[in-house]
ZAPADO-555180 format. One record per residue (C-alpha): residue in one letter; y, z, x. Coordinates in Angstrom, 3 decimals, padded with zeros to 6 digits, m for minus. Example, Ala and Ser with C-alpha at 12.3 -4.5 7.8 and 13.67 -1.06 7.14 Angstrom:
! ZAPADO-555180
[tilum A; [m004.500; 007.800; 012.300]] [tilum S; [m001.060; 007.140; 013.670]] 
END
This chain:
! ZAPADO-555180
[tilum X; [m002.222; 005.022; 042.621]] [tilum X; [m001.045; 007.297; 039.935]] [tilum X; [002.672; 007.486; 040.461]] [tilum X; [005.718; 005.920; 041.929]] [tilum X; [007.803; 009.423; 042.163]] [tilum X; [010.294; 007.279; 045.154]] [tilum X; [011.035; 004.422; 042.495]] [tilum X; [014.534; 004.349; 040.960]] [tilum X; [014.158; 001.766; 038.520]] [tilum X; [010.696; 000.911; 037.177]] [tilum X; [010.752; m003.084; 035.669]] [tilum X; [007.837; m003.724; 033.192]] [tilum X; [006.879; m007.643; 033.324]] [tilum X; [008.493; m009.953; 035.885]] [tilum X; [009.489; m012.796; 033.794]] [tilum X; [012.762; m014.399; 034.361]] [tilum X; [014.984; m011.227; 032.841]] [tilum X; [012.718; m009.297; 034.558]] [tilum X; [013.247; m010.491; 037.795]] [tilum X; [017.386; m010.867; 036.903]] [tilum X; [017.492; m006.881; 036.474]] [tilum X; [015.456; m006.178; 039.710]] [tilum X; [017.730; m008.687; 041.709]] [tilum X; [020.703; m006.993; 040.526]] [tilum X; [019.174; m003.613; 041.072]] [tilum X; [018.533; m004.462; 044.387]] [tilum X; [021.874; m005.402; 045.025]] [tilum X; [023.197; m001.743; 043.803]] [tilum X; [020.570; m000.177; 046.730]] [tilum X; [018.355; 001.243; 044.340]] [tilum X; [014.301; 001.196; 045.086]] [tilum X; [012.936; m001.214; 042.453]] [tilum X; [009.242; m001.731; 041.953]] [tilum X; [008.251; m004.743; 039.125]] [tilum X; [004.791; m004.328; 037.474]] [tilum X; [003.262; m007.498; 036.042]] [tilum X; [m000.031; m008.186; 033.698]] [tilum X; [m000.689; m011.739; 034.842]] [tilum X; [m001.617; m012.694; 038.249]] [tilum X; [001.672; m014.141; 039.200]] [tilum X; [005.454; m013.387; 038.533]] [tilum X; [007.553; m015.804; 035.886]] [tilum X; [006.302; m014.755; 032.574]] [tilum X; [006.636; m017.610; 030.142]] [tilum X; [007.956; m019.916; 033.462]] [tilum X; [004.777; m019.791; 034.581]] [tilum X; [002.479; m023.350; 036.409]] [tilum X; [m000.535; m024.606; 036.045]] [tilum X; [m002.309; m026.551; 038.967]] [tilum X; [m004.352; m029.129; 037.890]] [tilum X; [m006.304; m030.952; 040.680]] [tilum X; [m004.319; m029.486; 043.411]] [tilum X; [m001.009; m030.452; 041.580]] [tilum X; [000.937; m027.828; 040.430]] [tilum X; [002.858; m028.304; 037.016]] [tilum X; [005.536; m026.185; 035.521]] [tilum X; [004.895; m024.944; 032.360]] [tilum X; [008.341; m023.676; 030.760]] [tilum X; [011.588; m024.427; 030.952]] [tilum X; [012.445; m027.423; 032.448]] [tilum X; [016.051; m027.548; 032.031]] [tilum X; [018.503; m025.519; 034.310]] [tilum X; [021.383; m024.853; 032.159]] [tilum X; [024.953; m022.303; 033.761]] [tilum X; [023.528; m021.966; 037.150]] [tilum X; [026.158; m019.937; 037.321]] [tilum X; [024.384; m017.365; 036.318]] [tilum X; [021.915; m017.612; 039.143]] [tilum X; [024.497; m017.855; 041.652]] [tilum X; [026.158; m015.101; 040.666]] [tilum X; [022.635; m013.297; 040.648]] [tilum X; [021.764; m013.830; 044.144]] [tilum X; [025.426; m013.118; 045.267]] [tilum X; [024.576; m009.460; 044.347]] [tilum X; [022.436; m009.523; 047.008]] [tilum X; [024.417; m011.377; 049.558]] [tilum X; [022.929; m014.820; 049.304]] [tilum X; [024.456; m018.322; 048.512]] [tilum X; [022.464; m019.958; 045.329]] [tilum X; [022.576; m023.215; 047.525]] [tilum X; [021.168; m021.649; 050.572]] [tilum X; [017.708; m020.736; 048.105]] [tilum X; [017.886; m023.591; 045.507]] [tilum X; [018.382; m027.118; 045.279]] [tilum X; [020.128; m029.029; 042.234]] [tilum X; [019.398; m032.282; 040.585]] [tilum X; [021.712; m033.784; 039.110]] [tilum X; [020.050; m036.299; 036.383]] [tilum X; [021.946; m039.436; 035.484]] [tilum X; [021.154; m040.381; 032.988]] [tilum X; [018.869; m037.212; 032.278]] [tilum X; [017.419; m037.602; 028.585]] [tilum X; [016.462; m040.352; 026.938]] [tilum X; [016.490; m040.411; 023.111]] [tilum X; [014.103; m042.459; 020.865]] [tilum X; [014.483; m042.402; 017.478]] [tilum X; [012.171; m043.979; 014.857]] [tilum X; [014.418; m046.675; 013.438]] [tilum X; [013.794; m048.091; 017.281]] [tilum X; [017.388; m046.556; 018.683]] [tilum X; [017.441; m045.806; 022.031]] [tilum X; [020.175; m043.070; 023.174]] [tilum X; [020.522; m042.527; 026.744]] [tilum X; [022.850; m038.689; 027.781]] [tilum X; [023.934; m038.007; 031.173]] [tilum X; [024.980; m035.767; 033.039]] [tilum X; [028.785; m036.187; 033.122]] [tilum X; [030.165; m036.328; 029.241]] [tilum X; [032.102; m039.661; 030.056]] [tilum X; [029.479; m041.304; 030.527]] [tilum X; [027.774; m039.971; 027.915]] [tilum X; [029.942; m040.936; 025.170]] [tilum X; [030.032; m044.737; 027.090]] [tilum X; [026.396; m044.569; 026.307]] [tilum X; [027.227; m043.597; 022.845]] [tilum X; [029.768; m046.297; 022.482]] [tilum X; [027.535; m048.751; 023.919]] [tilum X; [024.558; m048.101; 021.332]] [tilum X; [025.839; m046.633; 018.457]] [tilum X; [029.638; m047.844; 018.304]] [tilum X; [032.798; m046.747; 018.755]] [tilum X; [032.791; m044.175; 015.576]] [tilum X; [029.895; m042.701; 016.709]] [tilum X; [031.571; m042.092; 020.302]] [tilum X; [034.896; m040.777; 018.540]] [tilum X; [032.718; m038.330; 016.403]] [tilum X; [030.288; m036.687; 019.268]] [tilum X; [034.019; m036.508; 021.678]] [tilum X; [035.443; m034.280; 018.726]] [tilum X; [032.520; m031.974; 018.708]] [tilum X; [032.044; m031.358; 022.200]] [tilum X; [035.614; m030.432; 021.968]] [tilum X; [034.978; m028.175; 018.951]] [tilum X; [031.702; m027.128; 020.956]] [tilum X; [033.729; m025.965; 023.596]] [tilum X; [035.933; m024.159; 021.589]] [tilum X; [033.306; m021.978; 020.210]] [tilum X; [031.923; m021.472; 023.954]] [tilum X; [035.587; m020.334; 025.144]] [tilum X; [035.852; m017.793; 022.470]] [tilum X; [031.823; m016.742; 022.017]] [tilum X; [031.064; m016.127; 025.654]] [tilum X; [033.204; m012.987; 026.688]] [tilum X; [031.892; m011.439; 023.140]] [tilum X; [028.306; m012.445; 022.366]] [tilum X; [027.203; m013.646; 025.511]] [tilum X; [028.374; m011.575; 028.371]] [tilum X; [028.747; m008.065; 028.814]] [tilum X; [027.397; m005.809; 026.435]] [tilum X; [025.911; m006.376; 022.865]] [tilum X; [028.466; m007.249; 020.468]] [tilum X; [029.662; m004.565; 017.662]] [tilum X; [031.342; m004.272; 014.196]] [tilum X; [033.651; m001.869; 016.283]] [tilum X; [034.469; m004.267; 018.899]] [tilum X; [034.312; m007.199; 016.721]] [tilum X; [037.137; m006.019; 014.202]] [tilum X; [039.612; m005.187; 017.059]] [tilum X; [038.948; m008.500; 018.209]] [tilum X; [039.619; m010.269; 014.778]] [tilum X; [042.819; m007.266; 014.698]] [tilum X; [043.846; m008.392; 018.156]] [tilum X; [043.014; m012.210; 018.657]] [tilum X; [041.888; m013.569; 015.048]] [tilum X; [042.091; m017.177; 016.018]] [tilum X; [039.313; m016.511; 018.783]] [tilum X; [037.691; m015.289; 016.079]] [tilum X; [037.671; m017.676; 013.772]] [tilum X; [036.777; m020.030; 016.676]] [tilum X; [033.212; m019.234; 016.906]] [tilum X; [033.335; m020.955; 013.263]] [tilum X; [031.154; m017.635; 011.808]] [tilum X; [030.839; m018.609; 008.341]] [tilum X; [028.936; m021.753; 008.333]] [tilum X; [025.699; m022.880; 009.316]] [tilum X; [024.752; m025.440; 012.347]] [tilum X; [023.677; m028.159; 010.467]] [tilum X; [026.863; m027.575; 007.996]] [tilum X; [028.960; m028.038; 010.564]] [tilum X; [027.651; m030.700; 012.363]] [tilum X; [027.804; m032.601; 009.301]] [tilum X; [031.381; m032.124; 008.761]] [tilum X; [031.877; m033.440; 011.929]] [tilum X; [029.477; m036.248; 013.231]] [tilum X; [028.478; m038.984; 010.176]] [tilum X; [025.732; m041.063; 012.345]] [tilum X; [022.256; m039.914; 011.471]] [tilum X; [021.581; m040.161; 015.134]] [tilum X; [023.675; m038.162; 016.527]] [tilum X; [023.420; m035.537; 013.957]] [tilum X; [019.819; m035.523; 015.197]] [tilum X; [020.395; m035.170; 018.840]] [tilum X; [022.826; m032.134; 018.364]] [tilum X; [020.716; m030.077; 015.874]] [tilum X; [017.690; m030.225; 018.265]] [tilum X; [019.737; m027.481; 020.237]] [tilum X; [018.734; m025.159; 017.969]] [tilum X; [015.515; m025.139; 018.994]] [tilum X; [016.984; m023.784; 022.901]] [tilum X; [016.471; m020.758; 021.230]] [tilum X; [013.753; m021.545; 019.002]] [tilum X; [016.000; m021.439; 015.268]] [tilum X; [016.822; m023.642; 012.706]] [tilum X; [019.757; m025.471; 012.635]] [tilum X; [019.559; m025.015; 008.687]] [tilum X; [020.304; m021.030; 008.958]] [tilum X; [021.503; m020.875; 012.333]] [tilum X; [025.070; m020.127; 012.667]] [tilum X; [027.535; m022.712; 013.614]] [tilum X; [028.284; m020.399; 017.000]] [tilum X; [025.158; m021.706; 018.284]] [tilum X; [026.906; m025.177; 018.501]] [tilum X; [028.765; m024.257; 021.502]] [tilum X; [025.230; m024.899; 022.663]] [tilum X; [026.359; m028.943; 022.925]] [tilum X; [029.102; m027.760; 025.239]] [tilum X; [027.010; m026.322; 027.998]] [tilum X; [024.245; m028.817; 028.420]] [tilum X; [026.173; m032.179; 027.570]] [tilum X; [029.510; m030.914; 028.967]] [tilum X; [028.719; m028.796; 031.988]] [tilum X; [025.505; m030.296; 032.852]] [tilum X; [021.698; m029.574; 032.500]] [tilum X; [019.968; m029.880; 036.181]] [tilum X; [016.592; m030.170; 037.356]] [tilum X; [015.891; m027.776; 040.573]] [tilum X; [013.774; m028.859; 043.325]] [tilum X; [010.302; m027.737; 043.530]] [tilum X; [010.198; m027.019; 039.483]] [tilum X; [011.564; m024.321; 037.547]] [tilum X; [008.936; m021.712; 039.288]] [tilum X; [010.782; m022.348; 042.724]] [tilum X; [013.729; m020.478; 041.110]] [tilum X; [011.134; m018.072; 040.292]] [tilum X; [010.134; m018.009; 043.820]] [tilum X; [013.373; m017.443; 045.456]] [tilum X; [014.125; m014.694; 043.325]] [tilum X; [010.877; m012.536; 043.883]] [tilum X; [011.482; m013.374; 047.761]] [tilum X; [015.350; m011.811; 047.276]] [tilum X; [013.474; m009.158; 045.358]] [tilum X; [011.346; m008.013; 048.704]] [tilum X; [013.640; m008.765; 051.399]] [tilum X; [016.031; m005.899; 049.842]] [tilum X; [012.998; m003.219; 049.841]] [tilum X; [011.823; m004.097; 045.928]] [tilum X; [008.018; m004.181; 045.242]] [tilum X; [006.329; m006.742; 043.201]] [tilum X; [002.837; m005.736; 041.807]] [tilum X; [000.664; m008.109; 040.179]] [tilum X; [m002.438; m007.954; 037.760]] [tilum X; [m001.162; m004.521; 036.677]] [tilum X; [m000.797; m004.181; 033.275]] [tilum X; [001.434; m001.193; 031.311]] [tilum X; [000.104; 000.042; 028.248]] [tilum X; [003.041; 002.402; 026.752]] [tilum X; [006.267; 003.808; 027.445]] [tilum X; [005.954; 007.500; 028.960]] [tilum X; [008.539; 009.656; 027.616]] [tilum X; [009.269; 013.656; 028.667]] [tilum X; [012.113; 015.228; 026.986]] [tilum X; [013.057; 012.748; 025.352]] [tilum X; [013.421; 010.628; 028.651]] [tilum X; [011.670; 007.271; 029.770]] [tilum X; [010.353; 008.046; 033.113]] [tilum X; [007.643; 005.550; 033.673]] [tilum X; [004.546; 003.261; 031.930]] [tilum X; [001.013; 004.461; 031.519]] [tilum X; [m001.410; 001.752; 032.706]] [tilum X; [m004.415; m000.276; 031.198]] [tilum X; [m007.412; 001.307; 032.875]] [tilum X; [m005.375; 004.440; 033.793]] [tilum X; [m003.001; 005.714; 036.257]] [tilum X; [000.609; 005.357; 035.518]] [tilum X; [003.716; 004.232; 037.578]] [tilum X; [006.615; 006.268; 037.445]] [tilum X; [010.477; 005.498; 037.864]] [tilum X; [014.062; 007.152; 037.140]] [tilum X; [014.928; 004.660; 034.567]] [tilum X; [012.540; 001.733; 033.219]] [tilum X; [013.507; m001.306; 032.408]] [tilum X; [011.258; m003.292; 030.005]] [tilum X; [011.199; m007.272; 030.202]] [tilum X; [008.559; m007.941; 027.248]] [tilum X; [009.047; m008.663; 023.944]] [tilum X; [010.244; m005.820; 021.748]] [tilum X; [007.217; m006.394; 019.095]] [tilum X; [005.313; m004.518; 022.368]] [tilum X; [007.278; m001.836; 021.664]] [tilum X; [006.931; m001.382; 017.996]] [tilum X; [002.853; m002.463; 018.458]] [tilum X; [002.180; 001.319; 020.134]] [tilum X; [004.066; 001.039; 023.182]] [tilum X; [006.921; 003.208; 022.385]] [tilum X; [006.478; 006.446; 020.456]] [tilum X; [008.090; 006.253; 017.051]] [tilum X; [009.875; 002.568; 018.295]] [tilum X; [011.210; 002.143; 014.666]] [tilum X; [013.744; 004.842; 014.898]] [tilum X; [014.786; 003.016; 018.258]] [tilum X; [014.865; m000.406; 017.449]] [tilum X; [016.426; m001.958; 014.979]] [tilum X; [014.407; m003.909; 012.023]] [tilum X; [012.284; m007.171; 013.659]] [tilum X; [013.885; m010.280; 012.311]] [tilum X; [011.348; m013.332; 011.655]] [tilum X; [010.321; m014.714; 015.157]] [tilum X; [011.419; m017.602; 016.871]] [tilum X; [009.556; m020.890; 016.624]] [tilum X; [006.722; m021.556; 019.296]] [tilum X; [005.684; m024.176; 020.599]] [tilum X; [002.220; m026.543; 021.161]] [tilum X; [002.638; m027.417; 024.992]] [tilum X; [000.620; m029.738; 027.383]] [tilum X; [000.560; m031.523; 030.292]] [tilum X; [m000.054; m035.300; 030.533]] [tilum X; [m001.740; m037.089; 033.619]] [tilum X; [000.481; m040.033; 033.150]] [tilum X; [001.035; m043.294; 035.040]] [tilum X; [003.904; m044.280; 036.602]] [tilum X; [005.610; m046.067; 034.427]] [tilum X; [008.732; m047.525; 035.880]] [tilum X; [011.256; m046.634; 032.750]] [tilum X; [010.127; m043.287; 032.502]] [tilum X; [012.710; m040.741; 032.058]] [tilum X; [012.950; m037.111; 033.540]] [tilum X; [013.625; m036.084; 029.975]] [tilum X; [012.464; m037.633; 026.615]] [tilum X; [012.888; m036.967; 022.829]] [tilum X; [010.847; m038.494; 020.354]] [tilum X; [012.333; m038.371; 016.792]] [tilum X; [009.976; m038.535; 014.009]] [tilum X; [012.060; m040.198; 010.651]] [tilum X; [012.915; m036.594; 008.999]] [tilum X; [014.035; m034.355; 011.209]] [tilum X; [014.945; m031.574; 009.077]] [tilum X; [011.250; m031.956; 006.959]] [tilum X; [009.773; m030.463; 010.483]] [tilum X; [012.020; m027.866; 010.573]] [tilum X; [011.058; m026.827; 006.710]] [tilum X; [007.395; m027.181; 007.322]] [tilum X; [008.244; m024.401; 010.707]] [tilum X; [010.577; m022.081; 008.784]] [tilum X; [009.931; m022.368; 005.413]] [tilum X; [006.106; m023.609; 004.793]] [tilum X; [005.262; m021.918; 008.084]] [tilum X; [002.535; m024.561; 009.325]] [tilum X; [002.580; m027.219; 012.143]] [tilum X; [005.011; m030.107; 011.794]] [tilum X; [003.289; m032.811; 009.878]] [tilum X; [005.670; m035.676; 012.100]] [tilum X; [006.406; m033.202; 014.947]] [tilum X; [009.374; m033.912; 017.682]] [tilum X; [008.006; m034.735; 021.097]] [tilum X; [009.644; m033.464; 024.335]] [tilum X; [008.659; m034.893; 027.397]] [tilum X; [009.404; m034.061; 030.928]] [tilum X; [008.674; m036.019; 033.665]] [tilum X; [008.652; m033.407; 036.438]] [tilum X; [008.241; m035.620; 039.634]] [tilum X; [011.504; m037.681; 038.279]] [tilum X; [013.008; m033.946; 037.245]] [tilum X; [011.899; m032.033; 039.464]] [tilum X; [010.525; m033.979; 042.494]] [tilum X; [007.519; m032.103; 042.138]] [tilum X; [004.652; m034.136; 043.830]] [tilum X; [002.090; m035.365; 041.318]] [tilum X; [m001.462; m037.281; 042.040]] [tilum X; [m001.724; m040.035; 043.614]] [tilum X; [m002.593; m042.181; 041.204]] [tilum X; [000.005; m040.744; 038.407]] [tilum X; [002.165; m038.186; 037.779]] [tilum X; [002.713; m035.166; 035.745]] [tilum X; [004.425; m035.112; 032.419]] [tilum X; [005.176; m031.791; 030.824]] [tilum X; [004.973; m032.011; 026.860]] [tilum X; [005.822; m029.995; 024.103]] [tilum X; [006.094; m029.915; 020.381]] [tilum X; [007.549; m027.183; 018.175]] [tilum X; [005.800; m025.217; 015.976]] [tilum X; [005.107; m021.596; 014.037]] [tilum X; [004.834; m018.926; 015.452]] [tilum X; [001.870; m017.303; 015.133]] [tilum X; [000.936; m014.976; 011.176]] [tilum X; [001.006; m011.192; 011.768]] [tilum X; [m002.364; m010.741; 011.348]] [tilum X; [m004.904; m013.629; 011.216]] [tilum X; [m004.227; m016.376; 014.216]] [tilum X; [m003.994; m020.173; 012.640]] [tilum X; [m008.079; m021.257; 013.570]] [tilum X; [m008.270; m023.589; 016.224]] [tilum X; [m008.197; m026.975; 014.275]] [tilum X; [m004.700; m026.510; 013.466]] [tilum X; [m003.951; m027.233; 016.622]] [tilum X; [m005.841; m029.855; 017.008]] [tilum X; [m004.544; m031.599; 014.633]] [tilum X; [m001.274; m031.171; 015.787]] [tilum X; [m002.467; m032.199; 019.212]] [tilum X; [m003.897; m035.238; 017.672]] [tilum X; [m000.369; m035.567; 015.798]] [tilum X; [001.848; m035.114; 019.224]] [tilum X; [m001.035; m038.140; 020.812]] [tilum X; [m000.133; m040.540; 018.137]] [tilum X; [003.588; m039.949; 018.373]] [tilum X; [003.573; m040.458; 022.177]] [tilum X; [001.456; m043.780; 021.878]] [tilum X; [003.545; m045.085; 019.659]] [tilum X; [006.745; m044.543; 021.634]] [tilum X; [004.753; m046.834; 024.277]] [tilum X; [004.734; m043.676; 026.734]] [tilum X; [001.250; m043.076; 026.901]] [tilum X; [m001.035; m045.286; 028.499]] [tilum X; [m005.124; m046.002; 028.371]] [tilum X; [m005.726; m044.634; 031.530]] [tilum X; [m003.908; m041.302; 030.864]] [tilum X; [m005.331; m037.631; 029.551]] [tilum X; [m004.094; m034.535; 028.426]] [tilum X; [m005.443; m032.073; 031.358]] [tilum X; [m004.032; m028.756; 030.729]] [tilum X; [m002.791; m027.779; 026.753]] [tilum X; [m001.467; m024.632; 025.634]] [tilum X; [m001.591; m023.187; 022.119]] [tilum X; [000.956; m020.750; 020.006]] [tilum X; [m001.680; m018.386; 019.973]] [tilum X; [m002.647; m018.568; 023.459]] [tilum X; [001.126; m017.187; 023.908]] [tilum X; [000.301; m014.486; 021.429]] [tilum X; [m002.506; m013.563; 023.537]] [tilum X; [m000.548; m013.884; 026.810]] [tilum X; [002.578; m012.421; 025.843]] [tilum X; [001.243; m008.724; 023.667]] [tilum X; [003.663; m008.300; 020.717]] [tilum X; [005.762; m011.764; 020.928]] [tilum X; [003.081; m013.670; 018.176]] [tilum X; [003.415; m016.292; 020.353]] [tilum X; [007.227; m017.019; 019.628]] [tilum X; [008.850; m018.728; 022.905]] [tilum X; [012.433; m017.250; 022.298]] [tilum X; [012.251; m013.900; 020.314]] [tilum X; [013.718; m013.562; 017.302]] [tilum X; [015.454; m016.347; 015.613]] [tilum X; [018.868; m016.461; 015.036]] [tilum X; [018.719; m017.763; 011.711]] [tilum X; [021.151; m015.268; 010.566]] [tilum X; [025.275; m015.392; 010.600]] [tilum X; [024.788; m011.713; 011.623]] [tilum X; [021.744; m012.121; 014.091]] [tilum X; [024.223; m011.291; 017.210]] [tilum X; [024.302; m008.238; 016.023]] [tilum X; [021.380; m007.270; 015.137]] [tilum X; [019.835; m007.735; 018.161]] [tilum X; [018.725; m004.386; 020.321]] [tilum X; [020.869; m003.670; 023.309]] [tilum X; [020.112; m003.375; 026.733]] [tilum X; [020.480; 000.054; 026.413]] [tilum X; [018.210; 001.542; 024.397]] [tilum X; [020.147; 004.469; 022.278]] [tilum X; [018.028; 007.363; 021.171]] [tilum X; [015.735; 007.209; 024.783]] [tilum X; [017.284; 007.719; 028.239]] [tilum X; [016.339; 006.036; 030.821]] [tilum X; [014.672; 002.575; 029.044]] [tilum X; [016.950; m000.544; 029.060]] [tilum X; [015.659; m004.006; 027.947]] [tilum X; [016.104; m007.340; 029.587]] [tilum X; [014.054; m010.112; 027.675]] [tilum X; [015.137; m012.994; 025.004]] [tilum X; [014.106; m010.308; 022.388]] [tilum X; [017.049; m008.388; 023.558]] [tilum X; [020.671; m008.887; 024.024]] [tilum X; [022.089; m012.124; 024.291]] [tilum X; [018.662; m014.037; 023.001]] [tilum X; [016.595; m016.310; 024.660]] [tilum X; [017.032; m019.419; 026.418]] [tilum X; [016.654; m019.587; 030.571]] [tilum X; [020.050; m018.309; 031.108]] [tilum X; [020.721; m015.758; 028.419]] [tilum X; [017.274; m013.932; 029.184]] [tilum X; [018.952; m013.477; 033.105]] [tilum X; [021.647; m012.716; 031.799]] [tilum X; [019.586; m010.014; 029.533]] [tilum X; [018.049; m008.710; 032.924]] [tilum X; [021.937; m008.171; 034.176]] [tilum X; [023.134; m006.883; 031.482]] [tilum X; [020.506; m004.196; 031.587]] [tilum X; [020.638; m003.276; 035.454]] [tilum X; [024.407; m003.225; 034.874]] [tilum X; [023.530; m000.467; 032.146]] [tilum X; [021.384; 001.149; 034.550]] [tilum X; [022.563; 001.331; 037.347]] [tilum X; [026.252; 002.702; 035.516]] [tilum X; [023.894; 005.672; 033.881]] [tilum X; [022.499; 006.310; 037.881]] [tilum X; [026.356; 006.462; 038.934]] [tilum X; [025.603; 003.665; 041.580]] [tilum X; [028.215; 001.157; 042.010]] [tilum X; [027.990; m002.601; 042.215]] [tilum X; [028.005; m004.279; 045.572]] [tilum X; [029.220; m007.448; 044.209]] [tilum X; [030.264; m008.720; 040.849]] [tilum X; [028.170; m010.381; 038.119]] [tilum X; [028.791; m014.267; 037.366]] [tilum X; [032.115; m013.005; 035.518]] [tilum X; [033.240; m014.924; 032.833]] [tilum X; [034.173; m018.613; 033.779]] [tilum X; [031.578; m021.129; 033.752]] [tilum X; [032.290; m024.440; 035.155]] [tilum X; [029.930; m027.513; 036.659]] [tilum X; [029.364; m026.721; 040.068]] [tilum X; [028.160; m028.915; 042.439]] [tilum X; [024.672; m028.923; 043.464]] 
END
């Protein structure tokens, strides 16, 4: 096949943003055909199966399903007709190395009577004031940096000109950490909220305050599990995909942009042969571009920031332990010396965090019969430029994240790492992202905004939906990256919506 000459809008990699901008494509009545390298769809939410057990591999929290719902209403569908909610309570589990135990649920009362219950009263007083400062920078962030298009300077000073309070809201000048500080005193908590800087793989050290609204959404709205494992939202969305006419084509692997006249009109292909579309829409990291894949991609894009943090990932034949949590966190003692040995000595965490996830108790995926499967991950570089880290490194963070785990009491004799993953397997899987989970890091007051859109100025016809793009990454912002981009292109086609997006009011729903 050398050509797809029918195909309005040509997606390239059918990751989670990906698969967002076909769904809403599909919903305007445009012919949408998705190309993808790997030999299934949902990029970096991808599975293993291990022994006939199948183990989800990415995200493992579902965080504004909102966005989802609104999603599949552009195609006519109920969200709860296609996916099931979990509601975890209590979700995560906290263990710090002084011995605390913090348990977080999924309504925010109960939460702080958690709070109150092992850290005091103070400590429940302080994380109540953030979540409503959190919220406040949610309220007044979301219509600008979140939804719609990319935020900028023009539309930013008639904001602070028209509503400078909003502005001011978002708390712009300081840094995460800063500001957590100035509001939450117990080391514990101060802990717990700058780990969600690492939902979009930053540092809460340079990361602006704005990404604190982060607290809001998962501890105040809710984070769920879905049934069947993050990959059966993957599932339901490729099935929307072909029920309204879209094509999905796997093991078929795009090698650069074609451009005529200055217009994108398709991909060349590894191997040869080509696939041709109206418009493309590119859900891949934006160091593909600038690697060869775009023709003179530096007067397109603007400058790469420094990439995201990565991230050492396994999965753990575990037994059933009866305490077992669907999520845990194990603290090391210094939580900001593995954030300088990431960002600043650029090398594995000595003490790294542990995340756990155990995905029968999450997910209600069905493990062995004899145990069940825990997801784990620990954060690290991403990959150098140009000389991958040599295979020890790993190892000896491997060895590291082991110790940490055993220690915690969570992993047992009988149990064994069966499936690991590697930073630079990522680099290898995912072609210009260095193995970086979430993009580029936002460890800039100005990183909003320096961004690329989802409409690519300078080339017609090429729009980008991935957590390299407009709004960043995270499960959520990357769909709402593959919107934001079929919303682009299907305005340049002249083809009207159907239905609306998720609009601009997110709530807890109820699963």
């Amino acid at each position: 096949m050398t050509g797809e000459r029918d195909t309005d809008a040509l997606v390239v990699g059918a990751g989670i943003g990906g698969l967002a901008a076909a769904l809403a494509l599909a919903g305007r009545g445009l012919a949408v055909r998705i190309i993808e390298a790997g030999d299934s769809p949902g990029g970096k939410a991808g599975t293993v199966e291990i022994d006939g057990v199948r183990i989800d591999t990415g995200p493992s929290v579902l965080t504004l399903p909102e966005v989802f719902a609104g999603l599949f209403g552009r195609v006519g569908r109920r969200f709860a007709d296609v996916i099931e909610l979990r509601r975890l309570n209590p979700g995560f589990r906290y263990r710090y190395a002084d011995g605390c135990v913090l348990e977080v649920a999924h309504d925010p009362d109960d939460t702080l009577a958690r709070v109150r219950s092992a850290l005091g009263s103070a400590a429940e007083a302080e994380l109540g004031s953030f979540l409503r400062y959190s919220r406040r920078i949610w309220d007044a962030a979301a219509p600008h940096f979140v939804l719609g298009p990319a935020p900028t300077w023009a539309a930013m000073a008639g904001l602070a000109l028209r509503h400078p309070r909003s502005l001011l809201s978002v708390d712009p000048l300081r840094d995460m950490a800063a500001s957590i500080d100035r509001h939450v005193r117990d080391p514990h908590l101060r802990m717990l909220l700058r780990r969600y800087a690492t939902y979009n793989g930053s540092d809460p050290r340079r990361a602006p305050a704005t990404l604190n609204c982060i607290a809001h959404v998962e501890l105040s709205l809710g984070g769920y599990g879905v049934l069947g494992g993050i990959h059966a939202l993957v599932e339901a969305m490729v099935t929307a995909i072909e029920s309204h006419g879209g094509v999905v084509e796997c093991g078929v692997q795009a090698d650069r942009i074609l451009v005529r006249d200055g217009r994108a009109v398709g991909v060349a292909l590894v191997g040869g042969g080509s696939r041709l579309g109206r418009a493309v829409v590119v859900n891949a990291d934006t160091g593909w571009l600038r690697e060869g894949a775009l023709p003179d991609a530096h007067r397109h894009l603007p400058a790469a920031g420094p990439p995201s943090m990565s991230g050492w990932t396994g999965a753990l034949r575990a037994a059933r332990l009866p305490d077992r949590f669907p999520h845990e966190v194990l603290f090391p003692a210094d939580y900001d010396a593995e954030f300088a040995d990431i960002f600043d000595r650029h090398q594995p965490p000595s003490a790294p965090t542990v995340y756990l996830c155990a995905q029968e108790r999450c997910h209600g995926l069905t493990g062995w019969t004899d145990a069940e499967p825990v997801f784990v991950m620990a954060n690290a570089p991403a990959e150098p430029e140009n000389l991958p880290r040599p295979p020890e490194v790993w190892a000896a963070l491997e060895t590291a994240v082991e110790q940490r785990i055993r220690a915690a009491g969570r992993w047992t004799d009988g149990d064994a790492l069966v499936w690991r993953r590697t930073p630079g397997d990522l680099a290898a899987a995912f072609p210009g992202s260095r193995g970086a989970i979430y993009g580029a890091a936002s460890n800039d007051r100005l990183a909003a905004f320096k961004r690329p859109p989802n409409r690519l100025t300078g080339v017609p016809g090429l729009y980008l939906a991935s957590g390299s793009a407009h709004p960043g990454g995270g499960l959520p912002m990357v769909a709402l990256s593959g919107l934001a981009a079929a919303d682009c292109l299907g305005d340049d086609l002249g083809v009207p919506n159907a239905e609306p997006g998720p609009g601009r009011s997110y709530g807890k729903i109820s699963p």
